[in-house]
C-alpha positions, 0 to 999 in steps of 0.5 A: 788030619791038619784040614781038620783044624783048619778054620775059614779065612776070616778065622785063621790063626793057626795056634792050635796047629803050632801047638799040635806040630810042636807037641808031636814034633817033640814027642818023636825027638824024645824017641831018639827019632831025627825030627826037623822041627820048624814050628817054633816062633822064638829063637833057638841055638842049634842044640834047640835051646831058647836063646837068651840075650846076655846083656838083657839078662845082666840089667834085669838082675840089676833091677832094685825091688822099687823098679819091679814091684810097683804098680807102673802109670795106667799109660805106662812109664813115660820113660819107657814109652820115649825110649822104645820109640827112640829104638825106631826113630833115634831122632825123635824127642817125644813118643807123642800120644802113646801107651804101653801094653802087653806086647806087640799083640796089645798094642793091635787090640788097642788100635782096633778098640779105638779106631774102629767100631764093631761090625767094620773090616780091618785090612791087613795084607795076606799071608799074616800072623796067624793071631791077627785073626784071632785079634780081630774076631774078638773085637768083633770086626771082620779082617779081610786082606790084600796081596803081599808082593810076590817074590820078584814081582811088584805089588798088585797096587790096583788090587789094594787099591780096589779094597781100600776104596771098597772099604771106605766107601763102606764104612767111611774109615779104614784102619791099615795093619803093615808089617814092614819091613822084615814080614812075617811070615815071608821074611820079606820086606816092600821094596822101596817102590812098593813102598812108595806105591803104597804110600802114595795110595794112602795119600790118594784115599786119604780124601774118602774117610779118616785113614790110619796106617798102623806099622807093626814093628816086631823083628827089625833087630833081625835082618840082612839089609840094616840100612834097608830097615831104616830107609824104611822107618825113615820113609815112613816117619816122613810120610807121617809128618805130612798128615794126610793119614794117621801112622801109628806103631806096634813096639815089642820087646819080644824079640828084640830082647828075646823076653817073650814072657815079659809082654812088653811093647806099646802102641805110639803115634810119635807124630801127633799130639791129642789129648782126646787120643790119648785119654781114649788109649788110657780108659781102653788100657784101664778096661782090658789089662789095666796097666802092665808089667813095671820090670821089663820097663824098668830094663828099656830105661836101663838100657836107653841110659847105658850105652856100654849095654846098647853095644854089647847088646847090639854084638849079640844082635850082630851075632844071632843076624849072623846066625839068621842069614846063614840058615836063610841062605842054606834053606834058600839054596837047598830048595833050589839045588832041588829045583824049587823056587827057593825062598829068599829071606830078608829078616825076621824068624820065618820064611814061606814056601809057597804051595798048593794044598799046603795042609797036605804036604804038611801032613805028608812031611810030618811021616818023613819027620820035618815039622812046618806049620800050614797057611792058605798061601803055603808052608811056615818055616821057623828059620829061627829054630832051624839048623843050617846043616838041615837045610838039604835034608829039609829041601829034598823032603819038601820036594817029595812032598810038594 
């Protein structure tokens, strides 16, 4: 049934199938039936039910009706801009050219708007986020991909390096989307070697074309290695101030602050200073969205200016981490103990299972009850809705059915 659904490649998203997974994992639960669902992308207790960060919820009833009803800057409110960027790099004074936008999602649409033209390629590296897709064929570019690392094997550096040559030598630029660390949906991050490959092989072709790497930056709150997460920011903050390519980022609240419905985020290039940039971003937001959303603003400046709030807020992050790596590691050690390759999870809401024709045992999975959603590379699975006590049902039913 699911390869019916299934789009080419260059068209995946996979939104209609989470939503199809869902609605049908719901309907048997409403029976009373015991149904592993393991589709959602929001973060769940293990009674299912959406969980919602105190602190962030405190601030927003705090909020006065001048900072939720106005209409906020076209660019959005520069405060705002300053304090998101600090939530990545504390050390940094300004946000440099930036606007906000509707959510992490917005803030890619820009990026291909104005740094790439209609008819180019977007690279990205595979598995993705489904909507990537979705992303790039409505701004009518094409997306192709490189490999993410396998586990316990190093980046194929050759065969990035391959595409990235193929695609400047094309089209004489190239617009990069990481989402490192914490990857969705592997639940990896690069090590630090790839990563030093990978940014070495931005410095090597830097010298073809005008290069942009764009770091999507969704769920760093949400990890096993803190320390891990900053070396990374740090390295790519280091690499920025060289120059040779242009680094931008992709900021969300989303889930963060767990307020998926507020659409916060931004698109920032913390590292340069462009007016032309700057007033390119403006008109793009003017052009699609207009401005966005005042109040989720308003409580990220709360928040930036109220430190008692920054640390009951980073308890509750330290709380559902805690949460997060118990279920990974469960999963984790179920599918081995049922000789499986295991899944190891470094952050993020998901982790994948690699396998063939995954739209099948999607399919043979939903008889015995267990919901994940089907990529090319292999099984989604939502740790982030997942109870740990699952975990060895989940594994053995994945084992019948791989």
């Amino acid at each position: 049934m699911l390869k019916q659904l299934l789009p080419e490649r260059q068209n995946f998203d996979g939104s209609d199938i989470i939503f199809t997974l869902n609605t049908a994992a719901q309907k048997r639960a409403a029976t009373g039936e015991s149904v592993i669902n393991a589709t959602v992308g929001a973060l769940l207790d293990d009674n299912g039910k959406l969980i919602v960060l105190n602190t962030v919820m405190e601030l927003y009833a705090q909020l006065t009706p001048l900072e939720i009803a106005p209409y906020a800057p076209i660019a959005g409110d520069s405060a705002y801009l300053l304090a998101l960027t600090k939530r990545h790099w504390p050390e940094l004074e300004s946000y440099g050219v930036g606007v906000a936008t509707p959510g992490g999602s917005g803030a890619l649409a820009l990026s291909i708007r104005n740094l790439l033209e209609h008819g180019n390629t977007l690279l990205t590296a595979a598995p993705f986020w489904g909507p990537y897709a979705t992303l790039s064929v409505e701004n009518e570019v094409r997306l192709e991909t490189v490999p993410y690392p396998a586990v316990n094997a190093p980046i194929d550096i050759a065969a990035w390096r391959a595409k990235f040559e193929a695609v400047l030598q094309k089209q004489g630029r190239l617009l990069f989307w990481l989402n490192d660390p914490c990857h969705n949906p592997t639940g990896r991050s690069l090590s630090a070697n790839d990563r030093r490959a990978v940014l070495q092989l931005f410095r090597d072709v830097s010298s073809l074309g005008a290069v942009t790497l764009l770091l999507d930056l969704a769920y760093l709150d949400y990890t096993r290695e803190p320390h891990a997460v900053q070396e990374a920011l740090d390295d790519y903050a280091e690499f920025a101030q060289e120059g040779s390519v242009l680094v931008c980022a992709s900021l969300s609240l989303s889930k963060a602050f767990t307020v998926y419905g507020a659409r916060a985020g931004a698109l920032v290039f913390p590292w340069v200073s462009d007016s032309h940039l700057q007033n390119a971003l403006n008109t793009s937001c003017r052009g699609t969205f207009s401005n966005c959303a005042r109040a989720p603003m308003s409580v990220l400046v709360r928040m930036s200016r109220d430190s008692a709030a920054q640390q009951r807020l980073a308890a509750e992050h330290a709380h559902w981490n805690g949460v997060l790596q118990e279920r990974a590691t469960a999963v984790d050690e179920a599918l081995r103990a049922e000789g499986l390759a295991g899944a190891p999870w470094q952050g993020g809401f998901f982790i994948t299972i690699e396998c063939k024709n995954p739209y099948d045992v999607c399919d043979r999975l939903q008889a015995l009850g267990v919901f994940v959603v089907p990529m090319p590379e292999g099984l989604r699975v939502g740790i982030c809705g997942l109870k740990k006590q699952d975990a060895p049902r989940f594994a053995t039913a994945v084992r019948q059915c791989i």
